[in-house]
C-alpha positions as CSV (number, residue, x, y, z in Angstrom):
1,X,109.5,109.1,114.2
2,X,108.0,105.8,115.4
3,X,105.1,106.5,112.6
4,X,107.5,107.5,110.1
5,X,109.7,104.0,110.3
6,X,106.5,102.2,110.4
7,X,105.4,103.6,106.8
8,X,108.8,102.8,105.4
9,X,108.9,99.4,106.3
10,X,104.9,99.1,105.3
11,X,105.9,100.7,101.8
12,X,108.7,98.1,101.5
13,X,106.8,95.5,101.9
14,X,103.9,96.5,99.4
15,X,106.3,97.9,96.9
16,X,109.0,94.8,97.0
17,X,108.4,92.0,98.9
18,X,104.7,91.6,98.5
19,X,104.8,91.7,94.4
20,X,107.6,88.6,94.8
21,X,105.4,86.6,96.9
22,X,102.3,86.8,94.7
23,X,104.5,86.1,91.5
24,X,105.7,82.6,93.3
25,X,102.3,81.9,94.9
26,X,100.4,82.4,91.4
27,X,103.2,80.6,89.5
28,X,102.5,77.6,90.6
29,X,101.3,74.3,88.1
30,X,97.9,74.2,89.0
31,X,97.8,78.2,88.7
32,X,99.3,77.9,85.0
33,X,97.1,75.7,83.4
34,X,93.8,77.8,84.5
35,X,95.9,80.7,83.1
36,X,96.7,78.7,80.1
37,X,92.5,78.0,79.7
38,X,91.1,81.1,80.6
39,X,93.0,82.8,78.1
40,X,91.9,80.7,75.5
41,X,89.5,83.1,72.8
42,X,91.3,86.4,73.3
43,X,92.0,87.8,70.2
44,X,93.0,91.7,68.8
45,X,94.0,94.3,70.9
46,X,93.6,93.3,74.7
47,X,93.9,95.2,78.2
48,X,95.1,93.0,81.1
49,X,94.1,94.5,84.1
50,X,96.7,93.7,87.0
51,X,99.6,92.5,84.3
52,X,102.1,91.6,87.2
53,X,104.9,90.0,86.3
54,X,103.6,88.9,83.1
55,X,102.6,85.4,83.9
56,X,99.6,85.4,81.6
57,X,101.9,86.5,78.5
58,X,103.3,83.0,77.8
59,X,99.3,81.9,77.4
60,X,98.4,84.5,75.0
61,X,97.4,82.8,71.9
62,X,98.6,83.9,68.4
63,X,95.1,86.2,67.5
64,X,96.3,88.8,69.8
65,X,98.3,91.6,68.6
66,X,98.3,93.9,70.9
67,X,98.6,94.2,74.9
68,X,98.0,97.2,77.4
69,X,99.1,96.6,80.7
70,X,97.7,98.0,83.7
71,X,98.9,97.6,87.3
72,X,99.6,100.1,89.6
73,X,102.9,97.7,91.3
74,X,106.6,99.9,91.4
75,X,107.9,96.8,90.9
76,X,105.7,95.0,87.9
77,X,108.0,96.1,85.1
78,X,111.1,94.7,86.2
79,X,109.6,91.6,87.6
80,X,107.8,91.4,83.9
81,X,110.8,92.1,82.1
82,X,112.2,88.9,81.0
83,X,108.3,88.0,80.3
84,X,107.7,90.7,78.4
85,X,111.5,90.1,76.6
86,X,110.6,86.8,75.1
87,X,106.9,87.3,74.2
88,X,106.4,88.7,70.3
89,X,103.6,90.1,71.3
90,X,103.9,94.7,72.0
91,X,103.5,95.3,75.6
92,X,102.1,99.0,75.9
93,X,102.0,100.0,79.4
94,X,99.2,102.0,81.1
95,X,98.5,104.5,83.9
96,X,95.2,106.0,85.1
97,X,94.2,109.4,84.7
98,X,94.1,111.5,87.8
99,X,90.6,110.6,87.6
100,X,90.6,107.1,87.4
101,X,90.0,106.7,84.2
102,X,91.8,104.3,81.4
103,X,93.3,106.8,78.6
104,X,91.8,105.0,76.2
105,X,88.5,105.6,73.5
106,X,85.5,104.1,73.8
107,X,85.2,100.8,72.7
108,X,89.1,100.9,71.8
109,X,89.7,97.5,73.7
110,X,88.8,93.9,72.3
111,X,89.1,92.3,75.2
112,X,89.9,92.6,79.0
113,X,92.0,90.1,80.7
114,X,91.8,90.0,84.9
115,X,93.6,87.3,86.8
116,X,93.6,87.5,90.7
117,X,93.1,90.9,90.5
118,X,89.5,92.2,91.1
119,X,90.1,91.4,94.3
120,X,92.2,94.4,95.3
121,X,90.8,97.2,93.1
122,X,89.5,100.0,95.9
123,X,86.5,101.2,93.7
124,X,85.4,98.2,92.2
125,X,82.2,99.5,90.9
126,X,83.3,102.0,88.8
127,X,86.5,99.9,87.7
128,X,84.4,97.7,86.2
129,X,82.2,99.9,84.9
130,X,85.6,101.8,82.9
131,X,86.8,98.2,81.9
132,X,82.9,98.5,80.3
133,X,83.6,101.3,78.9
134,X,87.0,100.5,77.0
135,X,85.7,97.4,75.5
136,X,84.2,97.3,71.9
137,X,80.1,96.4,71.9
138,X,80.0,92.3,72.3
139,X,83.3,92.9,73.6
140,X,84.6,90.1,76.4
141,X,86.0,90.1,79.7
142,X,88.0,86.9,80.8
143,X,88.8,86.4,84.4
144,X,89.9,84.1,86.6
145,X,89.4,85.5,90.1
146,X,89.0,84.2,93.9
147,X,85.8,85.6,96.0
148,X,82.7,85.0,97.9
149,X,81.9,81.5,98.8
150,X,78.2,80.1,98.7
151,X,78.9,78.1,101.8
152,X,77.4,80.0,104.6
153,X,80.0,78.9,106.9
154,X,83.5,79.7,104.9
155,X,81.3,83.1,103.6
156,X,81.8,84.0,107.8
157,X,85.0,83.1,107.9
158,X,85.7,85.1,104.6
159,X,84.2,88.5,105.7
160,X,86.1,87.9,109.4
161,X,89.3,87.7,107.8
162,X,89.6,90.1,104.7
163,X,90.3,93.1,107.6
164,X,93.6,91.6,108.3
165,X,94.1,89.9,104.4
166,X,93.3,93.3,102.9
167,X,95.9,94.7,105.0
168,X,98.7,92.0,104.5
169,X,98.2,91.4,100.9
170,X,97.6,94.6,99.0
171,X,94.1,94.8,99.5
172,X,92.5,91.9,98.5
173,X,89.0,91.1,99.9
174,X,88.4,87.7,100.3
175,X,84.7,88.5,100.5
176,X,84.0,89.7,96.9
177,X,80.8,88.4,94.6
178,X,82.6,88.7,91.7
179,X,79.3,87.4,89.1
180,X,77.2,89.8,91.1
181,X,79.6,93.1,90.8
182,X,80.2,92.1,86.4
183,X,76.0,92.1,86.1
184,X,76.1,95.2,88.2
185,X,78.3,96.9,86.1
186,X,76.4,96.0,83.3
187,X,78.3,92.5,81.8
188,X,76.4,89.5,80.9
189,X,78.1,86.6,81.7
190,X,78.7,84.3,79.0
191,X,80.5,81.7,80.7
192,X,80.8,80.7,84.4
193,X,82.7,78.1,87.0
194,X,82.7,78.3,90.5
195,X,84.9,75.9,92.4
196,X,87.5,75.6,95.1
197,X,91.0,75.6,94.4
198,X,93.3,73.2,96.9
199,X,94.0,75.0,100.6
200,X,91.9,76.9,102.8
201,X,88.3,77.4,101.8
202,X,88.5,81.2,102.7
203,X,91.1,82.0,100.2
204,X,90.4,79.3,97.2
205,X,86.6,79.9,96.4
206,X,87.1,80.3,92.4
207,X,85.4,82.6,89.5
208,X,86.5,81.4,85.9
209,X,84.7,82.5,83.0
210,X,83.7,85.4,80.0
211,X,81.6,88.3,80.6
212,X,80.3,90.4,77.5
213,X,80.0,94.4,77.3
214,X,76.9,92.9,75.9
215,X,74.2,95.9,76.8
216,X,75.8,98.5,75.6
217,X,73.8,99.7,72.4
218,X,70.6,99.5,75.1
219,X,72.2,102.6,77.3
C-alpha cells in the first residue's frame, strides 16, 4: 500500500508539477534570448524534440512552415496551448513507435530543434542517431543544451549529483558530453559555444550551436 501511495504521488509530480517548474525556470529573460538566437537559420519543415510548453514557438522565424512536436509530457499540450493558439505556424504532434522510432521517412525533416532536452532522453545514442535519420542530407540540428563541464572540479560535482537530479527532475544528467555524443552519432558540428550560464556551476555548463546530418551519403 505504502508502495502504491508512493508511485502516485511520484507520478504527480512528474506528470504535473515538474512540467510547471521547468516552464517557469526556462522562461526566464536570459533563457529567452538564447532561445530567440539559437533558433535563428531554421527554415522548412522542422522537428523540435522536447516541444514543452512551446516556448521556442514565439522565436521561430518566418522560413518555417511546418512544426512536429515531440515530447513524451501528459501535460505539454495544455501547457502549449495558448502558444501553439497564437503562433501561425501548424503544430503537428508526434509520438514514438513502440520501437522508438520517429514515424517519419528518411530524410523527411529539415531541421531538428532540441532545447534543454538531450539531457533526459534514456537512450541517447540511438535518439540521436533517429534524429540523424529524420533529417534531410546537409540537414541541421540546433540545440541549446546544458552538460559536461571541462573543469575537473565542477565535472566531479556533476557526475556526484545527477543520481539524485536525474531522479528529481525527469531524468536529466547533469553529466552529459553533449559535442562528443552529436560526433558519435554521426553529426559534424558546424557551430559551437560552451559557456556557463549564471548559478551553480553543476547545473549551468552550456552547449549552443548547429550540427549537420553532414555524413550521410558516406554510410
Amino acid at each position: 500500500m505504502r508502495e502504491s501511495r508512493v508511485h502516485r504521488v511520484m507520478g504527480l509530480y512528474t506528470d504535473h508539477i515538474l512540467p510547471r517548474c521547468i516552464d517557469f525556470a526556462l522562461s526566464r529573460p536570459p533563457i529567452l534570448e538564447l532561445r530567440a538566437r539559437v533558433t535563428q537559420g531554421l527554415a522548412g519543415r522542422v522537428l523540435e524534440v522536447g516541444f514543452g510548453s512551446g516556448l521556442n514557438l514565439p522565436y521561430y522565424p518566418r522560413e518555417v512552415t511546418h512544426v512536429w512536436a515531440l515530447d513524451p509530457a501528459l501535460l505539454a499540450p495544455s501547457l502549449s496551448a495558448a502558444r501553439r493558439a497564437a503562433s501561425p505556424l501548424p503544430v503537428e504532434w508526434l509520438t514514438l513507435t513502440t520501437d522508438r522510432r520517429l514515424p517519419l521517412a528518411d530524410g523527411a525533416v529539415d531541421a531538428v530543434l532540441s532545447t534543454f532536452t538531450l539531457c533526459t532522453i534514456p537512450e541517447i545514442g540511438p535518439a540521436l542517431r533517429e534524429l540523424y535519420r529524420v533529417l534531410k542530407p546537409c540537414g541541421k540540428l540546433h540545440f541549446l543544451e546544458h552538460g559536461l563541464s571541462p573543469e575537473a572540479r565542477v565535472a566531479r560535482l556533476q557526475h556526484f549529483f545527477t543520481p539524485l537530479q536525474r531522479k528529481l527532475a525527469g531524468g536529466c544528467h547533469l553529466d552529459r558530453p553533449i559535442a562528443d555524443l552529436l560526433r558519435d552519432a554521426g553529426f559534424c558540428l558546424d557551430a559551437l559555444r560552451n559557456y556557463h550560464l549564471p548559478g551553480p556551476k553543476p547545473a549551468t555548463y552550456m552547449f549552443e550551436g548547429v550540427a549537420c546530418a553532414c555524413r550521410r551519403n558516406s554510410r
